[in-house]
N, C-alpha and C positions, 0 to 999 in steps of 0.2 A: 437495392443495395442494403446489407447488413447494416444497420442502425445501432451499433455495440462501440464502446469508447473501453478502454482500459487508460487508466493511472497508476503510475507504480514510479518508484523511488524509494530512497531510501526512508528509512524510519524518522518520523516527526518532519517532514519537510513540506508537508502540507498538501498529502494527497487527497485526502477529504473535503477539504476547504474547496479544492477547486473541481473532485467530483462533485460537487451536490450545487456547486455554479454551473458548471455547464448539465446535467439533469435539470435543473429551473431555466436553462436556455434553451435548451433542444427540445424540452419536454417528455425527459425521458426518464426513468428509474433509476434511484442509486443504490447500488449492493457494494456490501464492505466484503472481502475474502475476513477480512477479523475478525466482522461481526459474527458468522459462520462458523469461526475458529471459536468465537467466544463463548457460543450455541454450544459443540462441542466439550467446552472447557467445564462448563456449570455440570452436564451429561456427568462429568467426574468431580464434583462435590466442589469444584471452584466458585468463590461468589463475584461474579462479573460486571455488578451494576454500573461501579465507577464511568466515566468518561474516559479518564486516563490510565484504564486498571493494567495496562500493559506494562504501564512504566510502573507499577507496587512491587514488591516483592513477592505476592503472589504471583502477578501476572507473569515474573522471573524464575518461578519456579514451575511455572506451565512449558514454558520456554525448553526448561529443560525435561521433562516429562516429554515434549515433540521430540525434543531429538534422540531420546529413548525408542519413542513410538513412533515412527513415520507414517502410520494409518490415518491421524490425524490430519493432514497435509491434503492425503492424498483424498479423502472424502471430501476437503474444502473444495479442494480444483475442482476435482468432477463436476461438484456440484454447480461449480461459477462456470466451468465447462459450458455447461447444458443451457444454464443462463443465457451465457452468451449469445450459444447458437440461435438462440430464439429470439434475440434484437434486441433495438429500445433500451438499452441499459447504458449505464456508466457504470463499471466497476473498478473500484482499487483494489490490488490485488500484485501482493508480490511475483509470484512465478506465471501467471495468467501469460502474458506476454510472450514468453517460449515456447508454452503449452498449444496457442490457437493459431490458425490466420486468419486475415481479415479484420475490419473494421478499422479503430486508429486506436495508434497504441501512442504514449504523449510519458516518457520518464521527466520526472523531474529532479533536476540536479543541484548540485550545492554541496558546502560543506558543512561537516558533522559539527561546528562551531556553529553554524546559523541552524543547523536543527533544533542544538541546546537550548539556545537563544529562545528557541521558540516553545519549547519543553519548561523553562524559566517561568516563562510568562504564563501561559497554557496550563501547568502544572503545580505553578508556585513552588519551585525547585529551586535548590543554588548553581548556580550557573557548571560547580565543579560536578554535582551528583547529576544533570543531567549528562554531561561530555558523558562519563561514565555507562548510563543507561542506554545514550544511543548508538554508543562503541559497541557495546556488549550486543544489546538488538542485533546491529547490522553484522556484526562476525558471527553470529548463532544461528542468525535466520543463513547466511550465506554457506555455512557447515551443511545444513538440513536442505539446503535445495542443492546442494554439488552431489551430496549422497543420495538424493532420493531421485532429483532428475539429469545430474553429469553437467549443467550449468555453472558458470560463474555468475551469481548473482551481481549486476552494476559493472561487472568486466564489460563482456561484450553486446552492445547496445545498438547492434544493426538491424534488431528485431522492430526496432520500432521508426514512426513516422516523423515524433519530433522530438527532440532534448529543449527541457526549457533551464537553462541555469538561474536559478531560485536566487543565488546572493544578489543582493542591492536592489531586488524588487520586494513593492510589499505583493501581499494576496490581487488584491484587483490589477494591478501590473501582469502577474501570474496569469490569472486567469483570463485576461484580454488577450493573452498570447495565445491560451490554451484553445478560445472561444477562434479565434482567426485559423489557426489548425484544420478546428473542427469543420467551421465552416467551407475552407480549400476541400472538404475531403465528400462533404453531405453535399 
């Protein structure tokens, strides 16, 4: 069996945190489609070190440079593509999910209020400039993948194995759930 996990959800709701928990539980690799994107990003004179460089104003005005360019997109996926196909990984990864079959695909849900939340903390933002950041994310990125692959991004969710609703859990709640998923599935 394909040994390939995808995470995908919306922006800031904590798909990292629980890819790189289940990679140290399964013993498998974690790959970012971001970090890829962010490989990409520096290629065109962006400086990408931050942690949180998505949510800069640079990172916003990459944002819009992708949806100028949709090449950029499309050489992340390929690339997580190919990934995939070869196992052993966990990847997060917005569009990954439409794009493959097989393995478990695990969205995590929630509201853009508990993303901020987490953008607050994580970011050391005011609670009002992150709503802001993660409105914007999620309507831009969902533009860029309806035009590039005919998806609604976060619309329709039959592509995957499990929805975990994110409010009222912390992280380790998350990912116990994510971890039982995985396990029904390996």
């Amino acid at each position: 069996m394909l040994k390939s996990i995808i995470i995908s959800g919306p922006p800031a709701i904590g798909k990292t945190t629980i890819a790189k928990g289940l990679a140290k539980e399964f013993g498998l690799v974690h790959l970012s489609g971001g970090d890829i994107l962010k490989e990409l990003a520096e290629e065109e004179g962006f400086d990408t070190k931050r942690d949180d460089w998505w949510d800069t104003q640079e990172g916003m005005n990459f944002l819009s440079k992708r949806q100028e360019n949709s090449e950029f997109d499309r050489k992340v996926d390929d690339k997580l593509k190919k990934l995939f196909s070869k196992g052993d990984v966990v990847i997060t990864s917005y569009t990954l999910p439409w794009l493959v079959d097989g393995g478990v695909k695990i969205w995590l849900d929630g509201s853009k209020e508990n993303s901020a939340q987490r953008m607050t903390t994580r970011d050391n933002l005011s609670e009002t400039n992150a709503l802001e950041i993660v409105q914007k994310r999620y309507n831009e990125n969902k533009i860029i993948y309806k035009t590039l692959y005919g998806f609604e991004f976060g619309e329709n969710l039959s592509v995957f194995d499990k929805i975990i609703e994110t409010d009222g859990l912390n992280a380790e709640q998350v990912l116990e759930i994510a971890k039982s998923t995985v396990r029904e599935y390996f």
